[in-house]
C-alpha positions in Angstrom: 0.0 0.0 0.0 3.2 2.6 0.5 4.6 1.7 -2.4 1.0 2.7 -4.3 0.8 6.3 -2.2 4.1 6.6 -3.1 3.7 6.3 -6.9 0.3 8.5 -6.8 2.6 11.0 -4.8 5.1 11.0 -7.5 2.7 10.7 -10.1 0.9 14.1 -9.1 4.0 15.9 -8.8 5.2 15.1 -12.4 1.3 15.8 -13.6 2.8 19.9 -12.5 5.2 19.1 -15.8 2.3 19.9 -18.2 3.0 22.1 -21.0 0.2 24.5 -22.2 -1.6 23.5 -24.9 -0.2 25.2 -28.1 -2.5 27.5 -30.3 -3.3 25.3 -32.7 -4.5 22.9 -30.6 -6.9 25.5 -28.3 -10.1 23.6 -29.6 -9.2 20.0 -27.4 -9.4 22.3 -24.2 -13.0 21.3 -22.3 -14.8 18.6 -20.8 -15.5 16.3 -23.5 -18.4 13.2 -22.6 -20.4 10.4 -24.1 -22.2 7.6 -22.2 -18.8 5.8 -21.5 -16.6 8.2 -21.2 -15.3 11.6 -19.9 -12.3 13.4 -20.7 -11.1 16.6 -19.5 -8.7 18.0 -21.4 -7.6 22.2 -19.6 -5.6 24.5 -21.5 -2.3 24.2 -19.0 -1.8 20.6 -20.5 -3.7 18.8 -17.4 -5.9 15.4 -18.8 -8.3 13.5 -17.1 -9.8 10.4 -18.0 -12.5 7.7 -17.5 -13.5 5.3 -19.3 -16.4 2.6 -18.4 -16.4 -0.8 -20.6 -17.4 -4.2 -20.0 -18.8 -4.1 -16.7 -14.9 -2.0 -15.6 -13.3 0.9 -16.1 -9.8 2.6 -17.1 -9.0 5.8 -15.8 -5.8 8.2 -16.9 -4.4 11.5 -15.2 -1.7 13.0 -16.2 -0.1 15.5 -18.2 -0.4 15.9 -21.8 3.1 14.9 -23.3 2.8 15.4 -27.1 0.4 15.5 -30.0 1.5 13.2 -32.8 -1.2 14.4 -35.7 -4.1 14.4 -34.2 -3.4 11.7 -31.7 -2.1 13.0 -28.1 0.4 11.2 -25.7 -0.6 11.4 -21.7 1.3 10.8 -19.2 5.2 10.8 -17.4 8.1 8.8 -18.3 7.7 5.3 -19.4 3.8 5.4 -17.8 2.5 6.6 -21.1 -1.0 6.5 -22.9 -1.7 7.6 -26.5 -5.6 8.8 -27.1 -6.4 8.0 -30.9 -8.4 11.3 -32.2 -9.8 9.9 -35.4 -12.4 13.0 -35.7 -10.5 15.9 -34.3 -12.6 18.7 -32.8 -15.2 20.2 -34.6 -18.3 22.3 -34.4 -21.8 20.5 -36.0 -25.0 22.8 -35.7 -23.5 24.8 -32.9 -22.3 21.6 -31.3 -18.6 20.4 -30.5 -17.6 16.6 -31.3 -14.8 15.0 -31.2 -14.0 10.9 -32.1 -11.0 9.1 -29.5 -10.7 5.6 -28.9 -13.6 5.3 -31.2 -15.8 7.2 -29.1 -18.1 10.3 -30.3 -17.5 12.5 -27.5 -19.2 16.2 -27.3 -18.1 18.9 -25.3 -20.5 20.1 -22.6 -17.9 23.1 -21.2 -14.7 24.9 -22.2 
């Protein structure tokens, strides 16, 4: 159990790594949701994560690393997660969506 405070401990320290967000990339910034998922993606480079599947559910925190097209890389050192965007944000009647992991996500705040 110390060894897991311990990790969280040095996991939130290295989350205060995050790079802003660069320019281009201003229109992942919000909270993003669907019926499985939330993500929370802030303009400092902070990401939060949950995802509910098959009766269990994956959670990520961390900071936002790199984008690599429109894919983006979460996390610190070797404790890594890549987010595939294959509909990158965009408005639809007034309406922001977004596609990751295969997921239709809309944005309900900035």
């Amino acid at each position: 159990m110390k060894k897991f405070i311990s990790l969280v401990a040095v996991i939130l320290l290295l989350s205060g790594c995050a790079k802003p967000l660069p320019e281009d990339r201003l229109d992942y910034v919000g909270e993003w949701q669907s019926n499985q998922m939330g993500l929370l993606i802030l303009a400092d480079g902070t990401v939060a994560y949950k995802r509910l599947e098959g009766g269990g559910s994956s959670s990520v925190n961390g900071p936002l690393k790199e984008f690599i097209g429109n894919n983006f890389v979460v996390g610190v050192l070797f404790m890594t997660t890549t987010f595939d965007v294959s509909e990158p944000p965009h408005e639809v009647e007034g309406i922001w969506k977004m596609t990751v992991d295969g997921v239709e996500l809309t944005r309900i705040n900035e």
